[in-house]
N, C-alpha and C positions, 0 to 999 in steps of 0.2 A: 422380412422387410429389408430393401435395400437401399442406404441413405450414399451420399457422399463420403462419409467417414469411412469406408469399408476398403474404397481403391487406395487409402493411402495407410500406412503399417509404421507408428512412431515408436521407433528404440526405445528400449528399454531404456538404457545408458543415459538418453536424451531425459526422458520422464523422469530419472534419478535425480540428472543433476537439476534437473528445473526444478523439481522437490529442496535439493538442499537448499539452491538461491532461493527459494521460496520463505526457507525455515529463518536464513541468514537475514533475509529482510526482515521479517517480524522481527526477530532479537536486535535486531540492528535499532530498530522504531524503537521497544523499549530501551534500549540504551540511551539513547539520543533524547528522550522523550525525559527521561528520569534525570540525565543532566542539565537539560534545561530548565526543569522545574526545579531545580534546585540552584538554580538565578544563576549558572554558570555561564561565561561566554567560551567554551572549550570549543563548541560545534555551533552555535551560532549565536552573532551577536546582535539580539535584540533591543538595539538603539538604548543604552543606558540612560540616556537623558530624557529619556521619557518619564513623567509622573504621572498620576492617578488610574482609572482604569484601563487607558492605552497599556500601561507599562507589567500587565500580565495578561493580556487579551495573547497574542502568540504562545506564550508558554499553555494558556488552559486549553487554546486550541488544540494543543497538538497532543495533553493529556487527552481530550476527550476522543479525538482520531486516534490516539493509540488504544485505547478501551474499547470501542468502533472494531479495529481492526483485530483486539485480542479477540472480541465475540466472534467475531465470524470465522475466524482463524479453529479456534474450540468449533463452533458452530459445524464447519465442515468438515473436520475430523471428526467428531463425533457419528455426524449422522452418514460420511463416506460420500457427502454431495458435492461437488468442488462447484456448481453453478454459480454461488453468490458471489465468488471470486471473481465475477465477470464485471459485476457493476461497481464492486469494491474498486476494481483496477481505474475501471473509466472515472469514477470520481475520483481518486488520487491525480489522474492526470489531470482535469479539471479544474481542480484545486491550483495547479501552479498558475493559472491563468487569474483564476478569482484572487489568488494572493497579491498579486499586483493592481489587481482593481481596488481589492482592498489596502493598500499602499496607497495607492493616488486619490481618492477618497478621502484616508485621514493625511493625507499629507504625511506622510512618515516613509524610510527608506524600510525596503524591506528585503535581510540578507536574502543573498542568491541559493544559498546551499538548502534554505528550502524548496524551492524550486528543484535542486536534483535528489533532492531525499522524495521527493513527493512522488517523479516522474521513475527512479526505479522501484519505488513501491509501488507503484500504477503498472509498471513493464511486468514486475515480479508475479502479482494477484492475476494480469492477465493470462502471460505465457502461463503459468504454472493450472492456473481454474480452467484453463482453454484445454491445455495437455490432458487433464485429468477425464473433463467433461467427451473428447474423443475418447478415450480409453474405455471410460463406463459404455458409450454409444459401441465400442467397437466388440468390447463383452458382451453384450446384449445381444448383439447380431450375431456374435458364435454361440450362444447359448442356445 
């Protein structure tokens, strides 16, 4: 079978490090994820002045996208699939857009630094599930 993947040969080196930055994202999400659940403003500030269920709607969200992303993260190391990685990325990216919908909506400002935590976690799941997803198609075709 001869697909498109076949004319083009990605480094090794390249595959590496998009693995590391891959790893570094996820660690990065739980860091970030664990300090803001723990009502820190270190990494973002979640409008203090917010009371009742506004003023932990952010932090659960981003527990439950980190939880989200542990599974799939486990998911495809386990099973050696990196596919899921694909829609994981596209909805990370996705998210920075809804996040502002979701600001103007409730009327509330909504830090920027989620906006670029959202969009290298969407860069990271793609490059990296994309890299991987050629390499399995490119073994298959030497096999």
């Amino acid at each position: 079978m001869n697909t498109q993947f076949s004319n083009y040969k990605i480094p090794s080196s390249l595959s590496l490090l998009l693995a590391f930055n891959f790893n570094i994202a996820v660690v990065l999400l739980l860091i970030v994820s664990f300090i803001s659940a723990a009502d820190s403003a270190v990494v973002f500030d979640n409008n203090n002045e917010l009371y009742g269920p506004l003023a932990g709607n952010l932090r659960l969200m981003l527990i439950y996208l980190t939880l989200s992303q542990f599974a799939a993260y486990c998911f495809c190391s386990y099973t050696q699939d990196y596919r899921l990685l694909l829609p994981v990325g596209l909805f990370w990216l996705m998210l920075t857009g809804s996040l502002e919908f979701y600001g103007m909506i409730n009327q509330i400002p909504i830090d920027e630094d989620y906006n670029w935590l959202f969009l290298y976690l969407g860069l990271s799941n793609l490059l990296y599930g994309g890299v991987m997803v050629i390499n399995k198609y490119q073994q298959q075709e030497a096999d």
